[in-house]
C-alpha angles and dihedrals in degrees: 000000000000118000110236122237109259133202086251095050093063092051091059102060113065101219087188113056096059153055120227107286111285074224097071110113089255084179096048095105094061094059144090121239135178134227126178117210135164103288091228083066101053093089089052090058100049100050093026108041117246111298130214112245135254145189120206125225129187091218096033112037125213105357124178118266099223125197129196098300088027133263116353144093099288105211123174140196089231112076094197094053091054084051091073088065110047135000097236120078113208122185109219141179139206115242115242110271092038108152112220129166104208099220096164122120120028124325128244091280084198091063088045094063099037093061086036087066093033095051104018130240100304092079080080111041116114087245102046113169103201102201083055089046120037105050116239090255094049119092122186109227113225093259090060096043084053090049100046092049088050085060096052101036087060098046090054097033115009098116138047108309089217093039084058098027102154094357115133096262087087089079099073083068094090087056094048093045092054083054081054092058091045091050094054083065086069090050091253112166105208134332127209123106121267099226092053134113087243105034129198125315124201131201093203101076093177090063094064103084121209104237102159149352088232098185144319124235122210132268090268106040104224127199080245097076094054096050095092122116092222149349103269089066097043083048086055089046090064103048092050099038107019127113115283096235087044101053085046092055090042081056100047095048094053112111092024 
């Protein structure tokens, strides 16, 4: 669950001394980026908007659906890697003013040690409770903030998601998702890293555009539709080999 923004929280980021991180992907909305869904929604998404998603409990009541960095639409750079989540392959783009830290690859390990002697150890336990840790009069710089995030974002996802599926890095996620509630202060739309295995999810669903149905696998996903070498042939596999109903809708959307 996502960590609320306190009173405290926003005491402890300076707005005013920086500029957005040199580190947000300025290009991002230039590029194309994949997301994989349940064919029977594409049609959903393209009238409706993406949606955030839900599960539904008797006792509960609507409760949200999370995925690796929390509730959000998850979207990638890498077009095989989406395919393990959905069958259908959807191209999509950021609309222009989209706010994204990059925090992939390693930290500044500089600022690291500098709030690790500043703050002690516990900045960087996988457990860090920011309002214990960081003193009322303190505030964390962007930069910091950035940094900080970086760390924790590696030691929960800096490897292959299926190389360290289950191990104990995942621990270090409750301290990176309370980053993330430090980072919305700074009107930051999502974080994540877009070559990842777990891309970059953004909270803000209305700022992931439909721009194709790029292709639609088969019930049972084989090792054969991601060994393409790009887009562009897995894109002729389906219209030649594609479901009938599927390559009519992928025609019909075009242009929308």
């Amino acid at each position: 669950m996502l960590f609320s923004h306190s009173r405290f929280e926003r005491s402890k980021i300076d707005l005013s001394r920086e500029r957005l991180s040199r580190n947000v992907e300025k290009n991002a909305i230039t590029m194309d980026f994949y997301h994989a869904t349940d064919p029977d929604k594409v049609e959903s998404i393209v009238s409706n908007g993406f949606q955030l998603p839900f599960v539904y409990d008797d006792h509960d009541g609507r409760i949200p659906l999370e995925g690796c960095l929390g509730q959000g639409v998850y979207v990638t750079r890498n077009w095989q890697t989406a395919l393990w989540f959905g069958r259908a392959l959807l191209r999509v783009q950021l609309v222009r003013g989209t706010r994204i830290p990059d925090v992939g690859g390693l930290p500044d390990m500089k600022v690291i040690d500098s709030l690790k002697r500043e703050f002690g150890k516990d900045v960087l336990s996988p457990h860090m409770t920011l309002h214990k840790v960081i003193p009322k009069k303190k505030k964390l710089t962007l930069n910091e903030l950035v940094a900080l995030t970086k760390y924790h974002f590696y030691r929960t996802w800096g490897e292959s998601f299926w190389q360290t599926l289950g191990k104990s890095k995942r621990a270090h996620g409750a301290s990176l998702q309370q980053c993330w509630s430090m980072l919305r202060r700074y009107k930051y739309d999502g974080f994540g890293h877009s070559t990842s295995d777990i891309g970059i999810m953004l909270l803000a669903r209305e700022k992931v555009a439909f721009t194709e149905l790029v292709a639609v696998a088969s019930d049972k996903l084989t090792l054969g539709e991601l060994r393409f070498d790009s887009i562009d042939e897995l894109r002729s596999h389906f219209k030649k080999n594609g479901e009938k109903k599927y390559k009519d809708l992928a025609e019909r959307l075009k242009g929308m």
